[in-house]
C-alpha positions as CSV (number, residue, x, y, z in Angstrom):
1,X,-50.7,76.3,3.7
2,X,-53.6,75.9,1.0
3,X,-53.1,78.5,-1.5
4,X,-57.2,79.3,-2.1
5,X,-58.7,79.8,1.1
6,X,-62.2,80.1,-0.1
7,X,-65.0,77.4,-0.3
8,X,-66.2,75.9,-3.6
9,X,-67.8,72.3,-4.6
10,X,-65.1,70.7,-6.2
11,X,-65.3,67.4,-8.6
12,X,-63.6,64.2,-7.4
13,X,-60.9,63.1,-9.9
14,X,-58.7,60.0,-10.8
15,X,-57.7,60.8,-14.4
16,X,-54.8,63.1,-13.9
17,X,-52.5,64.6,-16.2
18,X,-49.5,62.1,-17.4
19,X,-46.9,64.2,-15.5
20,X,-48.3,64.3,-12.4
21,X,-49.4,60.9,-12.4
22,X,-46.2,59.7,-13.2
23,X,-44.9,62.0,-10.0
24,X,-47.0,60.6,-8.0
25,X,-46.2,57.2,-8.9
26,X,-42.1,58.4,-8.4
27,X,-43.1,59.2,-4.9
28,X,-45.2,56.2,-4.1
29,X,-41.7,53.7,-5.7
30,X,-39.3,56.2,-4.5
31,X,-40.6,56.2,-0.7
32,X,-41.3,52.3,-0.4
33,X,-37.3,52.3,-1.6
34,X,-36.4,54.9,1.6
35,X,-38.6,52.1,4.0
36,X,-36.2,49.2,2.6
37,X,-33.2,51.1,2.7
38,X,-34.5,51.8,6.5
39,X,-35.1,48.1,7.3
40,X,-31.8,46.9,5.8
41,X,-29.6,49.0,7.7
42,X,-31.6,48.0,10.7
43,X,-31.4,44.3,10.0
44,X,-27.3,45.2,9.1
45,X,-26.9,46.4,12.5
46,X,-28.0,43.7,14.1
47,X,-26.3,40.9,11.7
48,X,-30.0,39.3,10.3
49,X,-30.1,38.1,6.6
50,X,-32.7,39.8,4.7
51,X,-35.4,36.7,5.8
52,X,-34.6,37.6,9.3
53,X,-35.0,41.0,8.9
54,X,-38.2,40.9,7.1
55,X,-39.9,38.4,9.7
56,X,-38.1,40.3,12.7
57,X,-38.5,44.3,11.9
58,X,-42.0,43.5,10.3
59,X,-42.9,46.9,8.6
60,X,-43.5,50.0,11.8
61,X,-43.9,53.5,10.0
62,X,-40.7,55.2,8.3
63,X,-39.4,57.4,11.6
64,X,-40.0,54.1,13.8
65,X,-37.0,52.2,11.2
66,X,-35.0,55.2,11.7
67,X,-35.2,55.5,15.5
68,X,-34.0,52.4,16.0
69,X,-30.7,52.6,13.7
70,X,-28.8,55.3,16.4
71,X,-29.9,53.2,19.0
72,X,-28.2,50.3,17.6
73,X,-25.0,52.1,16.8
74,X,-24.7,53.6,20.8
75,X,-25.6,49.9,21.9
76,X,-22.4,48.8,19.9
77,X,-20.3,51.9,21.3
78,X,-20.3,53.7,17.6
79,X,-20.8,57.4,17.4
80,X,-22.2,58.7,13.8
81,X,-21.8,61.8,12.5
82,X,-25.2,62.0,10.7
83,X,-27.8,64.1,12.2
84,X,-30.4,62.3,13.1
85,X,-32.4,64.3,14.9
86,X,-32.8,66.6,11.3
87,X,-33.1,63.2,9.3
88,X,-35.7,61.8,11.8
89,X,-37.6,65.0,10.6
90,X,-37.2,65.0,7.2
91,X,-38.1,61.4,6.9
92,X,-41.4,62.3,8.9
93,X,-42.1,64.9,6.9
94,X,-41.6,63.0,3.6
95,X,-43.8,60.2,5.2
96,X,-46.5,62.6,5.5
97,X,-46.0,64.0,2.2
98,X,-45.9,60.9,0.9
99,X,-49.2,59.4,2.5
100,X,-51.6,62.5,1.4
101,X,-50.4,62.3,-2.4
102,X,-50.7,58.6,-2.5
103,X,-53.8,58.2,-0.3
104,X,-56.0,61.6,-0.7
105,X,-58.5,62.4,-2.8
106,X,-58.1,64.5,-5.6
107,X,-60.0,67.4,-6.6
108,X,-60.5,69.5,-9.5
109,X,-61.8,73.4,-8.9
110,X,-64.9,74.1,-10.9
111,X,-63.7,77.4,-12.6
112,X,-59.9,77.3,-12.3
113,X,-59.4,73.5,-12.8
114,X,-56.8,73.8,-10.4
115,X,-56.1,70.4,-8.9
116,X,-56.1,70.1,-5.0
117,X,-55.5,67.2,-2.5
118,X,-58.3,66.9,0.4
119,X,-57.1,66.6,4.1
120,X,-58.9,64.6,6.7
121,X,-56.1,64.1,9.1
122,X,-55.7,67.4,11.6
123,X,-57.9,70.2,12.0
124,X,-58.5,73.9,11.5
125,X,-56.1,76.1,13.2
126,X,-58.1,78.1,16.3
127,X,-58.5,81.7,14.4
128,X,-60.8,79.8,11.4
129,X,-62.2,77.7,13.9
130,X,-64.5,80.2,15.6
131,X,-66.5,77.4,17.4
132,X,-64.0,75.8,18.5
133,X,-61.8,73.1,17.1
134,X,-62.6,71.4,13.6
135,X,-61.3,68.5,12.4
136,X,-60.6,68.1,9.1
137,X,-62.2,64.8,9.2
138,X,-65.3,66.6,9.7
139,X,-64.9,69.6,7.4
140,X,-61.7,68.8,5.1
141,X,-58.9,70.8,4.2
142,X,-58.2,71.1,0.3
143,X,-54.9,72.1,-0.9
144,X,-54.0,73.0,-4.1
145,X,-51.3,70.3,-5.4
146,X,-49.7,69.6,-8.6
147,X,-46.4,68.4,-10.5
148,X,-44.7,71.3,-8.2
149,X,-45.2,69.8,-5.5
150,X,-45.1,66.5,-6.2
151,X,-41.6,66.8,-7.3
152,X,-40.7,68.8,-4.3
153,X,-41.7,66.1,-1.9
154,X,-39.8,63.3,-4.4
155,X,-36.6,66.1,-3.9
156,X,-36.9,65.4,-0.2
157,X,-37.2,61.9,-0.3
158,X,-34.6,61.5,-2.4
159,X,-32.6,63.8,-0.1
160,X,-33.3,61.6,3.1
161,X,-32.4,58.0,0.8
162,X,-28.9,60.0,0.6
163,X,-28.6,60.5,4.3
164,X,-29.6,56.8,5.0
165,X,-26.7,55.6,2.3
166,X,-24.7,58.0,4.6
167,X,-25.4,55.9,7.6
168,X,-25.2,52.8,5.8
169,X,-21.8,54.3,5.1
170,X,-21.0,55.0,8.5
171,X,-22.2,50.9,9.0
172,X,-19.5,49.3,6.5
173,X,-16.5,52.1,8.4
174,X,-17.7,50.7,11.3
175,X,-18.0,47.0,10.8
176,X,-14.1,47.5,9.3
177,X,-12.9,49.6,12.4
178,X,-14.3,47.4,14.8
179,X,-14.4,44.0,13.7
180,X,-15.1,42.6,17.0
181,X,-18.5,44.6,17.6
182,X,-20.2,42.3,14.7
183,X,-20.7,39.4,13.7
184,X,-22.0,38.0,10.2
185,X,-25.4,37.3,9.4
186,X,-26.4,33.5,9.7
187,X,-26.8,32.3,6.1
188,X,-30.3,31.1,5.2
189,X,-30.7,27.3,5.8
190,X,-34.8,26.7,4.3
191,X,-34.9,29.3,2.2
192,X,-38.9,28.6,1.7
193,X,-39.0,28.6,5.4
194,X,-41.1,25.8,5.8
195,X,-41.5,24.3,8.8
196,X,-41.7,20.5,10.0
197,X,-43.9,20.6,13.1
198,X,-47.7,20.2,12.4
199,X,-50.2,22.4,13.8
């Protein structure tokens, strides 16, 4: 929830202050490491070198890598103790976090100098909408954001890249308990992967 709920003309800004540039940088590295650590235990699961993986899994949103990493342990008989369903909604969460401070606008408060984030994506809940609904692409959302809560969505990213090493944990017990179940990725034979028909 925004914490000013009041309308004012704010001023668009890019020059933020070094700390919370440099969170929001954390954030941006720290989440595109969560994806890879998604797609790898994807591709692990399902025995493709790193090529493979890359040209097979392609790049779906964050929750879409996760979904399919339970899947692929029932298909192989393997039960996991992690909880997916809560890590399937942090790593949404996180995702969204993560896509309003690294693709919003930012905005600095005339008086205060507060810094806020604008939201187009949603709209208004129905008792400030009292025409009936408004999206925020229409009439955006600001919310006021700073090192705070840049750090506390890093916290939660970082908390969900912990759960994913869990299940990559879970993986390598696995792939030693039940040998049988997989088999080793294929080694990489054209590692520039070009190819010798002509189009």
């Amino acid at each position: 929830m925004p914490r000013t709920a009041m309308a004012f003309e704010a001023e668009i800004v890019h020059d933020l202050p070094d700390e919370l540039a440099a969170l929001v940088g954390r954030v941006v590295v720290t989440f595109a490491k969560l994806e890879h650590k998604l797609t790898a235990l994807s591709g692990l699961l399902l025995q493709l070198n790193k090529a493979e993986a890359r040209i097979v899994l392609k790049t779906p949103r964050a929750a879409e890598r996760l979904d399919m990493a339970p899947d692929l342990f029932a298909v192989k008989d393997i039960s996991i103790e992690t909880d997916s369903v809560w890590l399937r909604k942090l790593v949404q969460e996180v995702n969204e976090e993560r896509d309003l401070i690294a693709h919003s606008i930012w905005l600095k408060h005339p008086v205060t100098g507060e810094l806020f984030l604008r939201r187009t994506r949603g709209r208004w809940p129905r008792h400030l909408a009292t025409q009936g609904p408004v999206k925020w692409v229409i009439f955006p959302q600001s919310e006021a954001n700073g090192a705070a809560e840049c750090q506390e969505a890093l916290d939660k990213i970082v908390q969900a890249m912990a759960a994913v090493e869990q299940l990559g944990a879970e993986l390598d017990k696995a792939i030693a308990t039940y040998p049988d179940r997989f088999r080793p990725p294929a080694p990489i034979v054209n590692p520039l992967g070009i190819s010798g028909s002509k189009r």
